[in-house]
N, CA, C and O atoms as a GROMACS GRO file, in nm:
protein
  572
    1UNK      N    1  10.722   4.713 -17.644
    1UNK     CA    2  10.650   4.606 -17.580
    1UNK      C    3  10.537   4.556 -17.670
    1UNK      O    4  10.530   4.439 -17.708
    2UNK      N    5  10.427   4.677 -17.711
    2UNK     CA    6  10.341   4.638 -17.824
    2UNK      C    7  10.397   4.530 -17.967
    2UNK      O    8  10.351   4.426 -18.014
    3UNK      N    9  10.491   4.596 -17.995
    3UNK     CA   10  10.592   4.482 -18.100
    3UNK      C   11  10.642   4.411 -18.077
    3UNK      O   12  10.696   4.363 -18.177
    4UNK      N   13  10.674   4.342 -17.955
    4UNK     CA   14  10.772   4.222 -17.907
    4UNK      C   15  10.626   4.128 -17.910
    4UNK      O   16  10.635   4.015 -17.958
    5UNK      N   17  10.462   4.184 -17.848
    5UNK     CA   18  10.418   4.056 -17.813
    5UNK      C   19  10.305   4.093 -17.932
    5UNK      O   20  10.196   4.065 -17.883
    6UNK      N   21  10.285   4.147 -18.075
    6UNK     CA   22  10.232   4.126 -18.169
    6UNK      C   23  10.321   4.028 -18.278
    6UNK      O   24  10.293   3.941 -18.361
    7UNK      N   25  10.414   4.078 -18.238
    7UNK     CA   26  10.528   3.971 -18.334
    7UNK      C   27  10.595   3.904 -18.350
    7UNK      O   28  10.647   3.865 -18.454
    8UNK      N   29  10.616   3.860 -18.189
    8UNK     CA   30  10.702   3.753 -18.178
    8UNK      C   31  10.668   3.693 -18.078
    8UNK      O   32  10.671   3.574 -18.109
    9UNK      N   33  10.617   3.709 -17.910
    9UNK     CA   34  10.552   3.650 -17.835
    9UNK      C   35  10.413   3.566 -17.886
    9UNK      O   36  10.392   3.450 -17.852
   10UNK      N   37  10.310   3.657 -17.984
   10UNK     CA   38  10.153   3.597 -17.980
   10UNK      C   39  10.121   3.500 -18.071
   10UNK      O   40  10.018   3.434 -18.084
   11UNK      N   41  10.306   3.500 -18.182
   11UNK     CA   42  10.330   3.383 -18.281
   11UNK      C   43  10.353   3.277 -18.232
   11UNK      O   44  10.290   3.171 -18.240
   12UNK      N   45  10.463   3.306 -18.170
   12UNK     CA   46  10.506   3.174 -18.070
   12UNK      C   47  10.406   3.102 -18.008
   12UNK      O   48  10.404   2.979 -18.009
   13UNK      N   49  10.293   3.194 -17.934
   13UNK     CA   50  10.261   3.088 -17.833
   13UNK      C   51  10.104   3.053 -17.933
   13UNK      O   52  10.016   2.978 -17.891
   14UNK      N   53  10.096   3.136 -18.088
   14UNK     CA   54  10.000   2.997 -18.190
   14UNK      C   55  10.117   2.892 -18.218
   14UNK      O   56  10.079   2.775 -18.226
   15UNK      N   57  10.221   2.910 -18.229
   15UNK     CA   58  10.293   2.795 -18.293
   15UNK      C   59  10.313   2.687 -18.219
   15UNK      O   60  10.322   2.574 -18.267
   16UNK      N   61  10.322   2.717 -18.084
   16UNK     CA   62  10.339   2.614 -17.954
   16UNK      C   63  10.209   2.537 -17.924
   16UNK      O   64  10.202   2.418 -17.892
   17UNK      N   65  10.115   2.617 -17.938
   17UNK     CA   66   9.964   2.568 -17.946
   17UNK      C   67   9.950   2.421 -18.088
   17UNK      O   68   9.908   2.306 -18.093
   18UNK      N   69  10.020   2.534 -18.188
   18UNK     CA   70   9.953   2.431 -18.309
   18UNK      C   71  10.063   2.336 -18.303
   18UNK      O   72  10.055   2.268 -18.405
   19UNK      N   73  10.155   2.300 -18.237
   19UNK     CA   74  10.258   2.171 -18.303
   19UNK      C   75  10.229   2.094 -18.151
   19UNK      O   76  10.328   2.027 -18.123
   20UNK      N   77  10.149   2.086 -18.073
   20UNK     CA   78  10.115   2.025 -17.958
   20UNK      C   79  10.100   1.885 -18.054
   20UNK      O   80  10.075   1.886 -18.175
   21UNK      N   81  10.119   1.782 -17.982
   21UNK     CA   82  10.072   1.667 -18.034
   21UNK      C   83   9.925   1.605 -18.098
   21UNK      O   84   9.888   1.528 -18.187
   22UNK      N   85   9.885   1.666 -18.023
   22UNK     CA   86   9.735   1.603 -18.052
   22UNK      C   87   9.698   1.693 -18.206
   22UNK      O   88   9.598   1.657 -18.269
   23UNK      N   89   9.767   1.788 -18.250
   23UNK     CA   90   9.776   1.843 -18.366
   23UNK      C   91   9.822   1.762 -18.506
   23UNK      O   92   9.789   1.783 -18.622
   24UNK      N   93   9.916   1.658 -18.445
   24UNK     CA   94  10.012   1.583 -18.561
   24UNK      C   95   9.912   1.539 -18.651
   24UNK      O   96   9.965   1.504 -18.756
   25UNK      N   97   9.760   1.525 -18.652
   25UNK     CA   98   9.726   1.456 -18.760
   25UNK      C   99   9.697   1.591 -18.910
   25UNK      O  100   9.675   1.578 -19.031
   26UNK      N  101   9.712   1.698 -18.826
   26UNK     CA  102   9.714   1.812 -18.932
   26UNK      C  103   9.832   1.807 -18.992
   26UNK      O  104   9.818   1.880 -19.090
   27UNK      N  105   9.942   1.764 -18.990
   27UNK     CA  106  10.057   1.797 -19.031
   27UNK      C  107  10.108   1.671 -19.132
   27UNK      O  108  10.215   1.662 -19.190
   28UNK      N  109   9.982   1.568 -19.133
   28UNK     CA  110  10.011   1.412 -19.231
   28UNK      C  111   9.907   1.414 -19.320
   28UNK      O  112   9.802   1.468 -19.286
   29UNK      N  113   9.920   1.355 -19.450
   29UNK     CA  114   9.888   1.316 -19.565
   29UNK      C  115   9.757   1.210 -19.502
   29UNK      O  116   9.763   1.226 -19.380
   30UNK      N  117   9.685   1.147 -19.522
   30UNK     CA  118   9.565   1.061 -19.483
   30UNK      C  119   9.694   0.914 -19.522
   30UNK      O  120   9.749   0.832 -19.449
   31UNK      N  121   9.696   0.925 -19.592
   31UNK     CA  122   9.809   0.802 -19.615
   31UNK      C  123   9.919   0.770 -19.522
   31UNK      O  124   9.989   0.670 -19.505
   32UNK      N  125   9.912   0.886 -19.468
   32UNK     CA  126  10.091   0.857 -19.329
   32UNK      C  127  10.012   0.873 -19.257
   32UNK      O  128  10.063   0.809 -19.164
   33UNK      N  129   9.897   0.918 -19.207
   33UNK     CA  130   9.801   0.902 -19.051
   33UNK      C  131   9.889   0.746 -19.002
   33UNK      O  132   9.909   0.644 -19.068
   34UNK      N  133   9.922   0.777 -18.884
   34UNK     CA  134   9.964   0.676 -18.815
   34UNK      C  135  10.092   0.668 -18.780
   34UNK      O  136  10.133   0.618 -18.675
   35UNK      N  137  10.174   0.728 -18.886
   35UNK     CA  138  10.329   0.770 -18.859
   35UNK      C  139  10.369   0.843 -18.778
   35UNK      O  140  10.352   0.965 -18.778
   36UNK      N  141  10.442   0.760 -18.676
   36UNK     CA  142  10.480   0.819 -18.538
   36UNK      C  143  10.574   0.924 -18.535
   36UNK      O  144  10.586   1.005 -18.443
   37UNK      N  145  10.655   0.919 -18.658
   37UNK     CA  146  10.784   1.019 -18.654
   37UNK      C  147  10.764   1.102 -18.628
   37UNK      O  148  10.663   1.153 -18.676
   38UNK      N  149  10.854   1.189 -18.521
   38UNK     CA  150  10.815   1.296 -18.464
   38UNK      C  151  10.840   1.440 -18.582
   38UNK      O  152  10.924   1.439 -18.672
   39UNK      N  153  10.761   1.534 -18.557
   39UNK     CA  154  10.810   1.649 -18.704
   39UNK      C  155  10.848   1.725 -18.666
   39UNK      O  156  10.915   1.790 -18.747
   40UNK      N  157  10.844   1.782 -18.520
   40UNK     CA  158  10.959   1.888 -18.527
   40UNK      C  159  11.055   1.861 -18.396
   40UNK      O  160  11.018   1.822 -18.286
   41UNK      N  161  11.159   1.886 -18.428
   41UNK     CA  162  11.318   1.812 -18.325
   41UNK      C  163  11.321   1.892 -18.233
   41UNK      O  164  11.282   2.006 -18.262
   42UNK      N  165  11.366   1.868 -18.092
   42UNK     CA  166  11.395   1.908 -18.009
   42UNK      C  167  11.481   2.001 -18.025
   42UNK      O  168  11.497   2.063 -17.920
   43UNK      N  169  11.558   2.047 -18.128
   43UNK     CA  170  11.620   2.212 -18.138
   43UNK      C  171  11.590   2.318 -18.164
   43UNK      O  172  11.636   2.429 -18.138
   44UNK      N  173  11.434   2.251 -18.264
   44UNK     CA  174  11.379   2.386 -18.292
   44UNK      C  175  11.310   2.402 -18.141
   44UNK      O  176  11.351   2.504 -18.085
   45UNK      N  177  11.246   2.351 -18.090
   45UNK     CA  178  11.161   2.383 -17.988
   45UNK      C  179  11.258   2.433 -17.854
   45UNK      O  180  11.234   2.504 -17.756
   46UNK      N  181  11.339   2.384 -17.885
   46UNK     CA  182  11.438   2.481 -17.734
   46UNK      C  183  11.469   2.581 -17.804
   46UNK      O  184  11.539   2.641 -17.721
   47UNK      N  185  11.470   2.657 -17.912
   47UNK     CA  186  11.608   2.730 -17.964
   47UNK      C  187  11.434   2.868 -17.928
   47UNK      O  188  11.435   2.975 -17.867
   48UNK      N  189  11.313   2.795 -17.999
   48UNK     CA  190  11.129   2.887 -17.996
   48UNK      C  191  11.158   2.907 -17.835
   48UNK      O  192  11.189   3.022 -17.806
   49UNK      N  193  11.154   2.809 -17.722
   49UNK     CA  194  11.165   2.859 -17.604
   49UNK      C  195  11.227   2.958 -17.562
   49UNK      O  196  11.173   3.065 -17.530
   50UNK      N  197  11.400   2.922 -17.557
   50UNK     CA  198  11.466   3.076 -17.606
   50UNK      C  199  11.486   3.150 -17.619
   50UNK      O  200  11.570   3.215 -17.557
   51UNK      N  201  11.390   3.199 -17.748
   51UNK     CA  202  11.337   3.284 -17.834
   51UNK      C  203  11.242   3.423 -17.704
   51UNK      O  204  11.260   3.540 -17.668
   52UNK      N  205  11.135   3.299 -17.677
   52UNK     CA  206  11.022   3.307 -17.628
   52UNK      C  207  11.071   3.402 -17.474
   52UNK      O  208  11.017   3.509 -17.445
   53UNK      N  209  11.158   3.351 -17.409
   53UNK     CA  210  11.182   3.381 -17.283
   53UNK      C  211  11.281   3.505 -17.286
   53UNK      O  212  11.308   3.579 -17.191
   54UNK      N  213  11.326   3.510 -17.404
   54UNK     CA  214  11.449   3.621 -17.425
   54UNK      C  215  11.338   3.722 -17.454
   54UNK      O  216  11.360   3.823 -17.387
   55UNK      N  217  11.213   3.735 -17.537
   55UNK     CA  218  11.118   3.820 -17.552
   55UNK      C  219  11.096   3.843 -17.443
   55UNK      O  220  11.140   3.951 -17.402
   56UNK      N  221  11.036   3.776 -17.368
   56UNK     CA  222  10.932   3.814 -17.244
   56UNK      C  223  11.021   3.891 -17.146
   56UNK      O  224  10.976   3.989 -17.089
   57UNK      N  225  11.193   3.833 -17.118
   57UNK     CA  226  11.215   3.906 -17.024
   57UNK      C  227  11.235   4.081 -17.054
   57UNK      O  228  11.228   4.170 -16.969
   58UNK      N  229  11.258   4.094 -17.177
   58UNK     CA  230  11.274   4.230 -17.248
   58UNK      C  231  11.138   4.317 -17.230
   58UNK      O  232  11.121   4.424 -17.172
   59UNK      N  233  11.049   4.236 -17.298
   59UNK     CA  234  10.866   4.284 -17.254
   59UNK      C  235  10.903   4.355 -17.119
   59UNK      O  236  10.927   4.476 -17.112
   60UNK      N  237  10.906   4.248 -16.983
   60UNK     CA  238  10.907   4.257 -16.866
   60UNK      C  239  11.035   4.365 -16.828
   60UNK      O  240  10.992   4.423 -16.728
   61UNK      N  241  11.100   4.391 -16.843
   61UNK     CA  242  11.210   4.458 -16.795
   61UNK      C  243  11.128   4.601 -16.866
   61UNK      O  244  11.101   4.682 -16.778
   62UNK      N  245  11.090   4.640 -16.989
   62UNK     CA  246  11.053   4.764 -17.004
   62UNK      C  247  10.936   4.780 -16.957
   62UNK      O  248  10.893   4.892 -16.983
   63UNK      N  249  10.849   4.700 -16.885
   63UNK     CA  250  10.691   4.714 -16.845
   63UNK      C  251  10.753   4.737 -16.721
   63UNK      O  252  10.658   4.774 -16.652
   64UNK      N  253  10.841   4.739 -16.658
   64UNK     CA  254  10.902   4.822 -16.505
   64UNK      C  255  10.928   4.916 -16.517
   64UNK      O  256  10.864   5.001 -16.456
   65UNK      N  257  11.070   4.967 -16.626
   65UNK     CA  258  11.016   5.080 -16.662
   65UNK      C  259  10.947   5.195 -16.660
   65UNK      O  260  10.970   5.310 -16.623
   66UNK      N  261  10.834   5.124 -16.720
   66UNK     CA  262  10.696   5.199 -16.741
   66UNK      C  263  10.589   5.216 -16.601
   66UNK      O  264  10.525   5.309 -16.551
   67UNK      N  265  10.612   5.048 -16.567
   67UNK     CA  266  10.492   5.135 -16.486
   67UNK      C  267  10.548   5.080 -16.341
   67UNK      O  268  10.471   5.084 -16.245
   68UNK      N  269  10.704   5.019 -16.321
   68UNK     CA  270  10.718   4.981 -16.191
   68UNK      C  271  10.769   5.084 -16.082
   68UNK      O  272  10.721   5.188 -16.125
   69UNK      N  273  10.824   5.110 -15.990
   69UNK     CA  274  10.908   5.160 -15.889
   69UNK      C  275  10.975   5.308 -15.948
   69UNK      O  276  10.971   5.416 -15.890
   70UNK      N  277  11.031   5.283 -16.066
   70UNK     CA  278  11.082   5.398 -16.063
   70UNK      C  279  11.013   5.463 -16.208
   70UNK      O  280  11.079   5.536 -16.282
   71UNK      N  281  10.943   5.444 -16.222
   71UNK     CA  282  10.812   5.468 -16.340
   71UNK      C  283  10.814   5.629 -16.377
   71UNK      O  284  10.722   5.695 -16.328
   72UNK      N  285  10.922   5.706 -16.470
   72UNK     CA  286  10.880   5.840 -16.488
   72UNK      C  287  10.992   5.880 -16.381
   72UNK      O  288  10.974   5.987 -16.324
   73UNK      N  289  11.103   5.808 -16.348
   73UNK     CA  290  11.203   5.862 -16.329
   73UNK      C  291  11.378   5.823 -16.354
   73UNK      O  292  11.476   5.838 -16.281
   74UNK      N  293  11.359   5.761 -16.502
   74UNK     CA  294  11.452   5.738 -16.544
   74UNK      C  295  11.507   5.861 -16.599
   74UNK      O  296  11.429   5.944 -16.647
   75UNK      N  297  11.625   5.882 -16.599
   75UNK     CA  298  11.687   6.051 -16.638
   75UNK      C  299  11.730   5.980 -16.791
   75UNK      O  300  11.772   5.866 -16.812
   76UNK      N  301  11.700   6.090 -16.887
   76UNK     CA  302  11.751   6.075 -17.012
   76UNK      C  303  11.907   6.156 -16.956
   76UNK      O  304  11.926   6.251 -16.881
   77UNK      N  305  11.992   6.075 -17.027
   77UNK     CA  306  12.126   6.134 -16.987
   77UNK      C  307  12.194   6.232 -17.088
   77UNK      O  308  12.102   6.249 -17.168
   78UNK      N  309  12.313   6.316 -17.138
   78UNK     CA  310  12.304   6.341 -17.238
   78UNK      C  311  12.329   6.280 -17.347
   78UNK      O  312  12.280   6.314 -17.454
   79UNK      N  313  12.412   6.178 -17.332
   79UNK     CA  314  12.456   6.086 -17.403
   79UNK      C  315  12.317   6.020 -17.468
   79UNK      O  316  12.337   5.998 -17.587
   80UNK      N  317  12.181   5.981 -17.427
   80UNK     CA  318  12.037   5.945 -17.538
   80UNK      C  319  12.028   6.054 -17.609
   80UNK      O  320  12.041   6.052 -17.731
   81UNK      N  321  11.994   6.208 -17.513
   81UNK     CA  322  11.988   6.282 -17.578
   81UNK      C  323  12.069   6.296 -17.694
   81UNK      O  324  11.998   6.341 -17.785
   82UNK      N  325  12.174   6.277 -17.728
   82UNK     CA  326  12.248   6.289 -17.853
   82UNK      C  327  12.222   6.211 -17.965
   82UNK      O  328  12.203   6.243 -18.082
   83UNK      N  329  12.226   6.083 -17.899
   83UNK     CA  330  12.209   5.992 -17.924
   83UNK      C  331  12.056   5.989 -18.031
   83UNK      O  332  12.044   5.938 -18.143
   84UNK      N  333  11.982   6.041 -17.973
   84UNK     CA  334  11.825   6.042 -18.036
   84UNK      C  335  11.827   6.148 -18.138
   84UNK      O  336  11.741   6.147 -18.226
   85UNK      N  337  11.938   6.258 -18.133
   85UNK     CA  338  11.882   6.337 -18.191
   85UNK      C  339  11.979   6.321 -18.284
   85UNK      O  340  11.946   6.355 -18.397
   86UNK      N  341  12.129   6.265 -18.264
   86UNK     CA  342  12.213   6.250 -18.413
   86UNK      C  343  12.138   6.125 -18.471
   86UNK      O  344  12.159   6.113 -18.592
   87UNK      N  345  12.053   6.026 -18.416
   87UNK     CA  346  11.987   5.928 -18.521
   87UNK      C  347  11.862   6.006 -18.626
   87UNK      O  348  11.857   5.996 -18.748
   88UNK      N  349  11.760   6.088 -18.532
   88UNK     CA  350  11.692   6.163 -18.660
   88UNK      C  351  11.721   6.223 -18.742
   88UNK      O  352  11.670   6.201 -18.852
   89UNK      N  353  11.826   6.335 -18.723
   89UNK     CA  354  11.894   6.385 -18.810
   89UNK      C  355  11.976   6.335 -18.950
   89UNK      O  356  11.988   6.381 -19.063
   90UNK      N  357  12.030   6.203 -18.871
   90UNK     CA  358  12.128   6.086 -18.963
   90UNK      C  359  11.984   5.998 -19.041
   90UNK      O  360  11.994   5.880 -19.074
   91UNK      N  361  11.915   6.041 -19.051
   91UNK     CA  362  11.764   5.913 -19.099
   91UNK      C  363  11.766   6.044 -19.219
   91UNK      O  364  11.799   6.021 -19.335
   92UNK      N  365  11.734   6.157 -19.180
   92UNK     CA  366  11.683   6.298 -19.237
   92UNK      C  367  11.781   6.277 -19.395
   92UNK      O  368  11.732   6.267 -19.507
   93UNK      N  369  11.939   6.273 -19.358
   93UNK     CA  370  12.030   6.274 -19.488
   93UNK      C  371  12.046   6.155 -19.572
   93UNK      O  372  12.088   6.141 -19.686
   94UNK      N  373  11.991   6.056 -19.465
   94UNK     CA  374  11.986   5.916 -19.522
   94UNK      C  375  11.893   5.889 -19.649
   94UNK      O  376  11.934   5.850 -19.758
   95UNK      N  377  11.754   5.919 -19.613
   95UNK     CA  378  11.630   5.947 -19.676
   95UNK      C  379  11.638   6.047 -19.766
   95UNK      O  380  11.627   6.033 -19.888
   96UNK      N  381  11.658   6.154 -19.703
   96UNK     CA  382  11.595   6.308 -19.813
   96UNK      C  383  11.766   6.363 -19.769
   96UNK      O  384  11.816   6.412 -19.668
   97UNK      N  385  11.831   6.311 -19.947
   97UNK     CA  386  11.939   6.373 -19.910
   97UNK      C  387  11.957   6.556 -19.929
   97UNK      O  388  12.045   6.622 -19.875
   98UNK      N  389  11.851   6.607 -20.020
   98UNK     CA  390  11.842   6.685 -20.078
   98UNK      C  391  11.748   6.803 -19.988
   98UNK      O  392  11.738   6.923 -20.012
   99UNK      N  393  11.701   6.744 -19.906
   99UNK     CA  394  11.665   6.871 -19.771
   99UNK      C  395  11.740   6.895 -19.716
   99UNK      O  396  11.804   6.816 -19.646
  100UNK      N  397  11.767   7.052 -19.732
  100UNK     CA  398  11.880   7.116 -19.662
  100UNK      C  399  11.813   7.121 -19.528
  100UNK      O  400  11.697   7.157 -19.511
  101UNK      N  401  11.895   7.082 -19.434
  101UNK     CA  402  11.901   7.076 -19.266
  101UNK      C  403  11.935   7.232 -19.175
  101UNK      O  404  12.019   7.310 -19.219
  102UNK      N  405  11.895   7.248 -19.108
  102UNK     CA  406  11.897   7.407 -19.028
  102UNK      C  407  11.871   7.398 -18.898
  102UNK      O  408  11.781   7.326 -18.854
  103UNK      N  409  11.940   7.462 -18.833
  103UNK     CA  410  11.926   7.473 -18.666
  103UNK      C  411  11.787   7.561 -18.643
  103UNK      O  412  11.712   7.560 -18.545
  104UNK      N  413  11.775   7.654 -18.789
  104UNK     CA  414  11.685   7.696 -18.797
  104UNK      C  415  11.678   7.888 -18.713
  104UNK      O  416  11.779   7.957 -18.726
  105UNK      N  417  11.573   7.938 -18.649
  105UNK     CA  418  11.567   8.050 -18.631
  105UNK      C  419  11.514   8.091 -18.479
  105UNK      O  420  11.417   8.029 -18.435
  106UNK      N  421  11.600   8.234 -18.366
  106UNK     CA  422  11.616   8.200 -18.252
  106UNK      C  423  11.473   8.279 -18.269
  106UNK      O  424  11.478   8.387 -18.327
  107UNK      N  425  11.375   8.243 -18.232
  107UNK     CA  426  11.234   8.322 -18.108
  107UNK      C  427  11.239   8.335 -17.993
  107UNK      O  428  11.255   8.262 -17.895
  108UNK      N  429  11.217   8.474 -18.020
  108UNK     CA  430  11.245   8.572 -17.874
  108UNK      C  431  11.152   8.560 -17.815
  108UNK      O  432  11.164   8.645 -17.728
  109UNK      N  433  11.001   8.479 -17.789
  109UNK     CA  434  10.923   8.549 -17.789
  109UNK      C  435  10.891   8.368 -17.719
  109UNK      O  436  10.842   8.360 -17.607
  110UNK      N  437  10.926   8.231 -17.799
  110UNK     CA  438  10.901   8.106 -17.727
  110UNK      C  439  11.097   8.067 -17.680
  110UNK      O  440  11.119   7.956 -17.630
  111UNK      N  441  11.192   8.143 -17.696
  111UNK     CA  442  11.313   8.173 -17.667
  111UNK      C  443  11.377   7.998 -17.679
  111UNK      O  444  11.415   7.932 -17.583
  112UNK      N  445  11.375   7.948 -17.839
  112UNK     CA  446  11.399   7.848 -17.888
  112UNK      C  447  11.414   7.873 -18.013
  112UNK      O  448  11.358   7.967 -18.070
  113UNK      N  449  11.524   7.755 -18.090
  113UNK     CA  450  11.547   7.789 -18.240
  113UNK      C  451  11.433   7.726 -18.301
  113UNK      O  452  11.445   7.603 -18.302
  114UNK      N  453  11.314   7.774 -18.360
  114UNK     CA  454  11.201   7.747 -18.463
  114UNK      C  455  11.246   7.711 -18.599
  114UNK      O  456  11.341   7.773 -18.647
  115UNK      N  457  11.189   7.622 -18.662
  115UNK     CA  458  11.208   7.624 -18.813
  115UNK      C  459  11.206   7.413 -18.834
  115UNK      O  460  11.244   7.333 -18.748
  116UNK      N  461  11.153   7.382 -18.967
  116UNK     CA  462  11.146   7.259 -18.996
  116UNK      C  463  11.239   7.135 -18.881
  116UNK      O  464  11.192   7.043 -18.814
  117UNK      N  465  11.375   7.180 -18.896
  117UNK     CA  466  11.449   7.035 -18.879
  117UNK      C  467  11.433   7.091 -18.693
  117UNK      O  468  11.419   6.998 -18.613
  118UNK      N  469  11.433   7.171 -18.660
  118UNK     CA  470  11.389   7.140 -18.490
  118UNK      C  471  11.300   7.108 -18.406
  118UNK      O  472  11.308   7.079 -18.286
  119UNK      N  473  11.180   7.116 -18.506
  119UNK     CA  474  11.072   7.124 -18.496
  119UNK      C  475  11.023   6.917 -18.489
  119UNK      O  476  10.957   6.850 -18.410
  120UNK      N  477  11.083   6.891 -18.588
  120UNK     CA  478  11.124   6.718 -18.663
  120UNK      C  479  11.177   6.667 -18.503
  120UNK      O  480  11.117   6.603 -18.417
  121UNK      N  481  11.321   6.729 -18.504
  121UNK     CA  482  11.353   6.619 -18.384
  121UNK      C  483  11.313   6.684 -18.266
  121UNK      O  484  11.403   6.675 -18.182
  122UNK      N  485  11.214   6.746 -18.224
  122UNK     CA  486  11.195   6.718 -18.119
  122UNK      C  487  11.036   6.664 -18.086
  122UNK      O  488  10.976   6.659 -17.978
  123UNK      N  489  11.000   6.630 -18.211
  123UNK     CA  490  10.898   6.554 -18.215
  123UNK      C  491  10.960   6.433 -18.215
  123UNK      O  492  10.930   6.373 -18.111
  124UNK      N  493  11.044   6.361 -18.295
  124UNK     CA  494  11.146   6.267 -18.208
  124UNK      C  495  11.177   6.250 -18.116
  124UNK      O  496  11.164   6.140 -18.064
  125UNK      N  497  11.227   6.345 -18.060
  125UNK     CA  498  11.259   6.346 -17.908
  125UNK      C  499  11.143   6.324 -17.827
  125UNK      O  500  11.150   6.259 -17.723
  126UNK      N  501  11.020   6.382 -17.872
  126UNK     CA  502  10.861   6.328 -17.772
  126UNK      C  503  10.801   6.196 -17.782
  126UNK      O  504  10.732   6.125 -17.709
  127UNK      N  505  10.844   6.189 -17.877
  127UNK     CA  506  10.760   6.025 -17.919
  127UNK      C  507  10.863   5.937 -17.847
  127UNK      O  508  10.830   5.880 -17.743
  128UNK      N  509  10.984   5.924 -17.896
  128UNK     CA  510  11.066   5.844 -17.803
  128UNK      C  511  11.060   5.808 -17.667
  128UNK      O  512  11.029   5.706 -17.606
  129UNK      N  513  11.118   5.975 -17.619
  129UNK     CA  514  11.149   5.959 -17.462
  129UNK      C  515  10.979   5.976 -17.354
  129UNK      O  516  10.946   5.934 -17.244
  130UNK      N  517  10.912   6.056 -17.457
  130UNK     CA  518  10.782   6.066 -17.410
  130UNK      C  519  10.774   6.272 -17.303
  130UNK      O  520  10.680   6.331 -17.250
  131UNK      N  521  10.922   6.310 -17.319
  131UNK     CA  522  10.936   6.422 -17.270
  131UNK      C  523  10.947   6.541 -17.424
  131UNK      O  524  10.951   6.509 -17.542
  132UNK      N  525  10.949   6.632 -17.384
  132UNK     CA  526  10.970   6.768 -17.443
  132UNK      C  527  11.061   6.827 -17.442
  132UNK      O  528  11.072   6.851 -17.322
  133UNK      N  529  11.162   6.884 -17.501
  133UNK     CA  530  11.315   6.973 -17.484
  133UNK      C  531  11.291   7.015 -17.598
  133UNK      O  532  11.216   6.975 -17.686
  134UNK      N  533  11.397   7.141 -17.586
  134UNK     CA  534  11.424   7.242 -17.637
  134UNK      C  535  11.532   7.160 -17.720
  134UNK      O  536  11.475   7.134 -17.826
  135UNK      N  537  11.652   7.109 -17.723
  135UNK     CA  538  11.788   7.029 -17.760
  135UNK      C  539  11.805   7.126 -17.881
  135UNK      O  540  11.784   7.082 -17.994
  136UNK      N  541  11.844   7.268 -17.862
  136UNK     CA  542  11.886   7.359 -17.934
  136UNK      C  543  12.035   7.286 -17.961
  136UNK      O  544  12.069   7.246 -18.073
  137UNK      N  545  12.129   7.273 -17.823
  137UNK     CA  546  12.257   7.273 -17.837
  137UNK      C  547  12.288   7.181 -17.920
  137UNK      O  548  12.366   7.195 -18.014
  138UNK      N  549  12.206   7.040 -17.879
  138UNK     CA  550  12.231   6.912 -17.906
  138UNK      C  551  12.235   6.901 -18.114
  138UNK      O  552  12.311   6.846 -18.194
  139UNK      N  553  12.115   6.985 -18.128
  139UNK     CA  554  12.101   7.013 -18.282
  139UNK      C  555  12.188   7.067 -18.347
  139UNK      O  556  12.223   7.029 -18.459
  140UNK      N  557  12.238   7.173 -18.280
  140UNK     CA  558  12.333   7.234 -18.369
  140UNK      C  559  12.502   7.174 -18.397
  140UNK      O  560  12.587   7.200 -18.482
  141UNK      N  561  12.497   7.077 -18.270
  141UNK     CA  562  12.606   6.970 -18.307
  141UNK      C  563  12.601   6.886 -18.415
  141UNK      O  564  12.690   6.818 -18.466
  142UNK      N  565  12.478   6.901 -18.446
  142UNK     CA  566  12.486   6.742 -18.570
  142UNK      C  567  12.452   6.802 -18.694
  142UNK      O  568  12.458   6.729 -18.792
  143UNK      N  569  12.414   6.938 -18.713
  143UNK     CA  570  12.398   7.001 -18.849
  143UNK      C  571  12.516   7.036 -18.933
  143UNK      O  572  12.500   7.088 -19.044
   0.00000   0.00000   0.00000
């Protein structure tokens, strides 16, 4: 949501601001002051609307989400879960092909596999979903 309306909503609505009409004399030479031709066509400005409304409803649909009706009870299914954790993993070989990957080591003691690459995605897994898991199983599928 932070990135839809720093980067594409708060542009739009300077760009809608600055091509308002009463703007056109910024956009002419002192020599064409007076030239009525219009400068920007009715396709760009439906295609920016668009644009604009296809953002916002996305904004709006995850700001329910977050904070509407069912706010903190969307179930991660297993299918994200996998999903989240074969993409970190797949970033991990992408990037650093040369770090060897590990399910890593069982602790008896926090009764979870410890060690670098589990440790990685499930800090992935927190930042994302905003929850905490163990996704022992899920890891050892994608190593």
């Amino acid at each position: 949501m932070k990135w839809l309306d720093a980067n594409v909503l708060k542009p739009i609505e300077r760009l809608e601001n600055a091509l308002r009409s009463e703007n056109d004399p910024h956009f002419r030479h002192w020599e064409e002051y007076g030239d009525c031709k219009p400068l920007i066509t009715g396709g760009f400005l439906t295609e920016l609307s668009a644009l604009k409304a296809k953002a916002q409803n996305l904004s709006e649909w995850m700001k329910r989400e977050i904070d509407g009706e069912n706010a903190g009870k969307i179930a991660h299914t297993n299918e994200i879960r996998s999903y989240i954790v074969y993409i970190a993993i797949d970033a991990v070989r992408d990037h650093f092909p040369d770090i060897k990957l590990s399910r890593g080591n069982w602790d008896n003691k926090l009764k979870v596999m410890e060690g670098r690459t589990p440790a990685y995605v499930r800090r992935v897994f927190l930042e994302t979903t905003g929850r905490h898991e163990a996704l022992d199983s899920k890891i050892a599928d994608f190593i």
